[in-house]
Backbone bond lengths (Angstrom), bond angles and torsions (degrees), N, CA, C in turn:
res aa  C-N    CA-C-N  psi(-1)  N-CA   C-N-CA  omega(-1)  CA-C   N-CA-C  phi
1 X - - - 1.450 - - 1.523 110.99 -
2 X 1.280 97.62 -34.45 1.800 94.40 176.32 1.851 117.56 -58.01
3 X 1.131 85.55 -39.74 1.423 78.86 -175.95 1.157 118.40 -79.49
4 X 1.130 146.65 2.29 1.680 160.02 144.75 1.731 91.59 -27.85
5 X 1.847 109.43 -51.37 1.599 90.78 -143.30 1.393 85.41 -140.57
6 X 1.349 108.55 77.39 1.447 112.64 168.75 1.653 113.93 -103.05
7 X 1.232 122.05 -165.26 1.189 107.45 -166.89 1.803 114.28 -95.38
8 X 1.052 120.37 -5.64 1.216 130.02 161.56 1.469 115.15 -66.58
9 X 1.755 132.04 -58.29 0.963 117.81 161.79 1.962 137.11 -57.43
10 X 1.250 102.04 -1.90 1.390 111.73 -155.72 1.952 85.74 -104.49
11 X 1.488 99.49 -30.98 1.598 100.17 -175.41 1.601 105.44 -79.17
12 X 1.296 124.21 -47.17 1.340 124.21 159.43 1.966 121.05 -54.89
13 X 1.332 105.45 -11.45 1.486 94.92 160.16 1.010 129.70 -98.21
14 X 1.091 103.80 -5.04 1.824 114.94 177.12 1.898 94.69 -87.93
15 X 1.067 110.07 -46.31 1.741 107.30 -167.32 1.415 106.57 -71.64
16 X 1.537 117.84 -34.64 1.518 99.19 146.51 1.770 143.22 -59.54
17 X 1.193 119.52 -23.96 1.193 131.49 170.21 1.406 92.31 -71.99
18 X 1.115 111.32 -86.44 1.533 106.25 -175.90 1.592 116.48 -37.56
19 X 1.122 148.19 -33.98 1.429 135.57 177.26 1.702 94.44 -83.32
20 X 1.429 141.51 -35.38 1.396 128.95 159.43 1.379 124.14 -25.22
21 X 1.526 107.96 -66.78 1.192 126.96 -165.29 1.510 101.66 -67.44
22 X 1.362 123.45 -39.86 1.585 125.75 179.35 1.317 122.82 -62.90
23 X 1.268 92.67 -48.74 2.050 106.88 159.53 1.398 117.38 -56.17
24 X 1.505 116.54 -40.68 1.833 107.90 -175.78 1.822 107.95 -76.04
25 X 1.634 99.15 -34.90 1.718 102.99 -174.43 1.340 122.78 -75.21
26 X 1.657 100.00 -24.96 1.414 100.59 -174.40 1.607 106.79 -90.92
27 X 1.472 108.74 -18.31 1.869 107.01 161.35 1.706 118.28 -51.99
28 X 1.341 88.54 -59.61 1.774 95.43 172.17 1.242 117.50 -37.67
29 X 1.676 111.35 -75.23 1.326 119.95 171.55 1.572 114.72 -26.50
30 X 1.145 122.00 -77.26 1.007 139.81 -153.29 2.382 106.19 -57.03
31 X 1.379 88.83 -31.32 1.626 105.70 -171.65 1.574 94.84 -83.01
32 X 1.365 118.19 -53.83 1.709 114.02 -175.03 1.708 119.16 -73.99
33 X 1.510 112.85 13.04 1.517 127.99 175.55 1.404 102.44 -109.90
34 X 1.457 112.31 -2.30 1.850 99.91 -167.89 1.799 87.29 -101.43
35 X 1.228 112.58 154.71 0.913 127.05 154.84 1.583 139.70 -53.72
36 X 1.401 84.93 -58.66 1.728 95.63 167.24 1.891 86.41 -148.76
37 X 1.490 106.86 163.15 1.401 110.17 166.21 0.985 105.31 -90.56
38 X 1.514 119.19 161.47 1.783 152.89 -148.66 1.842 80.97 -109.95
39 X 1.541 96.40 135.23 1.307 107.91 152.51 1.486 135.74 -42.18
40 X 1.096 100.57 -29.52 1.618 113.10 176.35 1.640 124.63 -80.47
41 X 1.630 98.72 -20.50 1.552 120.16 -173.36 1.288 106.28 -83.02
42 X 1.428 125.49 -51.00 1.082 157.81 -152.78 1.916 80.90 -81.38
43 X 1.282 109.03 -86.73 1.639 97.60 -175.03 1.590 108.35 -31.36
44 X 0.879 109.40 -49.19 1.850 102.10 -166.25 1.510 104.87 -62.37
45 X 1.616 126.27 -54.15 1.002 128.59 -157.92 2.087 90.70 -71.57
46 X 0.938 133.26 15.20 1.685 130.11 177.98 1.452 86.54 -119.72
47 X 1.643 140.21 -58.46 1.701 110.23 177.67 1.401 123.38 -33.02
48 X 1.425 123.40 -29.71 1.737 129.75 -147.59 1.697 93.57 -70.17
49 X 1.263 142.74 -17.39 1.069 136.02 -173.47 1.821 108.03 -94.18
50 X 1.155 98.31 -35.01 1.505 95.95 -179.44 1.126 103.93 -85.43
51 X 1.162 150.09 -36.43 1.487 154.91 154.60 1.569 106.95 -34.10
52 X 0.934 128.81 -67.84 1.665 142.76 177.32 1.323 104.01 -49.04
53 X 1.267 137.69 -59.18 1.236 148.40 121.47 1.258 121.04 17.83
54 X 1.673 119.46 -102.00 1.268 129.16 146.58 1.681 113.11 2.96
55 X 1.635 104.32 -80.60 1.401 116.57 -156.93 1.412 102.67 -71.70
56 X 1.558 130.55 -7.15 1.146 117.97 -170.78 1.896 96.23 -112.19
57 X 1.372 136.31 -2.25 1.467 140.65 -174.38 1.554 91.48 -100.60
58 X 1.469 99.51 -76.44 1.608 98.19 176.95 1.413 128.36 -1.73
59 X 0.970 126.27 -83.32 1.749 135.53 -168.05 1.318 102.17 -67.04
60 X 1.146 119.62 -30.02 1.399 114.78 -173.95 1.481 110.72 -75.64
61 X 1.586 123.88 -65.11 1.281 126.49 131.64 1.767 117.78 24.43
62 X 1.264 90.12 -98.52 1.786 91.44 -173.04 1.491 126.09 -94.69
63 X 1.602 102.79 14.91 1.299 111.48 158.27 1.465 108.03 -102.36
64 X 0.689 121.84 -24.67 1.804 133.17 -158.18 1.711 93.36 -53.97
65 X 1.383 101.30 177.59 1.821 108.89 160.93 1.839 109.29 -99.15
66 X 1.312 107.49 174.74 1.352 80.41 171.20 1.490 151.09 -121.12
67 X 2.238 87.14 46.35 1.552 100.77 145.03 1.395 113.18 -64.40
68 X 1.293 113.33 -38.54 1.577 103.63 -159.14 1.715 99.39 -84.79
69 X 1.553 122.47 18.28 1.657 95.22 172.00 1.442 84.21 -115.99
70 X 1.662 125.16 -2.94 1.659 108.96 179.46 1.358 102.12 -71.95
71 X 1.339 115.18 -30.76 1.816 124.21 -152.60 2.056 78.97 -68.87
72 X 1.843 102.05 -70.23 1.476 92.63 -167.04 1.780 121.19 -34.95
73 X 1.045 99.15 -24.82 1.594 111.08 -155.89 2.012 102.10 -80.81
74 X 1.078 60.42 -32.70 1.960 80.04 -176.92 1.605 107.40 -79.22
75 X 1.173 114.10 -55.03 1.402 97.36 173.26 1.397 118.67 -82.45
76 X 1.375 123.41 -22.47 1.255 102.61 168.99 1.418 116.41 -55.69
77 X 1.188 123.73 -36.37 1.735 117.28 165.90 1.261 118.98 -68.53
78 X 0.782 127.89 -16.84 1.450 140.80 -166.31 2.062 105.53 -104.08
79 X 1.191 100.29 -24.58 1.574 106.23 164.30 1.816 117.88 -106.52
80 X 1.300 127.02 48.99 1.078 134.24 -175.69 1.494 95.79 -154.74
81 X 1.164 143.43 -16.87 1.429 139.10 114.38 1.636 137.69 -43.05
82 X 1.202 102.15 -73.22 1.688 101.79 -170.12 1.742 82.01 -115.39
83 X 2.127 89.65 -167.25 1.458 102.12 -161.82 1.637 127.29 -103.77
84 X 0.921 134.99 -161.97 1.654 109.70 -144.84 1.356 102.42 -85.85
85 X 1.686 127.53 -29.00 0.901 128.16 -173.20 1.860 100.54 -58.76
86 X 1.556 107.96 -71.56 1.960 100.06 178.86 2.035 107.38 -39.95
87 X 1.204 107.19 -22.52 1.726 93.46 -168.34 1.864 100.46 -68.63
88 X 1.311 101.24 -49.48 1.475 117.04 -174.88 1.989 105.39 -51.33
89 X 1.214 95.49 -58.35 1.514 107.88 168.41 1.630 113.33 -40.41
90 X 1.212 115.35 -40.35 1.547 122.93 -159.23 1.641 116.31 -90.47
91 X 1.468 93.73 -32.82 1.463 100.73 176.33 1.982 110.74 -99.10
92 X 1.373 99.84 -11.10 1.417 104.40 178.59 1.928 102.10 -72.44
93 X 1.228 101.24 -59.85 1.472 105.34 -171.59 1.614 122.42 -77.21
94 X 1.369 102.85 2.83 1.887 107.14 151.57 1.423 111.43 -85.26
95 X 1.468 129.30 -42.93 1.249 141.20 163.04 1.400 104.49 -39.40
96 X 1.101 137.07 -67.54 1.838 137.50 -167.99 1.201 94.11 -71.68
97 X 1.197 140.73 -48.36 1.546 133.81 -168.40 1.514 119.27 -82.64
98 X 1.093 119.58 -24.39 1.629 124.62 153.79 1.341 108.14 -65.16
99 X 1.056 120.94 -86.83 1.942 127.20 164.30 2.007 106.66 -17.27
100 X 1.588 101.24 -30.79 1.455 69.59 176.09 1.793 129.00 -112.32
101 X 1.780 75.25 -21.29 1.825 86.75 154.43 0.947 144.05 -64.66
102 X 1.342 117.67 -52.72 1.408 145.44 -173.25 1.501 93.01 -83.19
103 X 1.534 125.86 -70.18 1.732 108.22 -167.79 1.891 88.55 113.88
């Protein structure tokens, strides 16, 4: 257990917080000095959701079993119709019902 929290890891958790906090303040900063945003800024700052996105479906995806890529599969069709709450609903309750039929 000691070695979990020696002082090397405890110094690298602070220099991550600290490079966090520099990255979120100096975004701010940097956005409330612009005048207007640049076309180019503006595109990037609209990827950050599909990206976040991405990184949070992904792993699940190709680790999952494969109720959980029918469920993804299902609501992704099922969320290009209606709204996120029925998509979540749609792929949740193929997931429980495979898992409870199937095993």
């Amino acid at each position: 257990m000691s070695d979990l929290f020696n002082t090397y890891t405890l110094w690298l958790i602070i220099a991550g917080a600290i490079a966090t906090y520099m990255t979120r303040i100096g975004g701010y900063l940097l956005m409330t000095r612009m005048k207007s945003i640049p076309p180019r800024v503006e595109a990037g700052l609209n990827a950050v959701p599909v990206a976040v996105l991405t990184t949070l479906v992904t792993p699940t995806f190709f680790d999952g079993g494969y109720e959980v890529k029918a469920g993804m599969i299902v609501a992704l069709i099922v969320g290009l119709r209606f709204p996120g709450l029925t998509m979540l609903f749609a792929g949740w309750l193929l997931v429980v019902t495979t898992r409870h039929f199937v095993g």
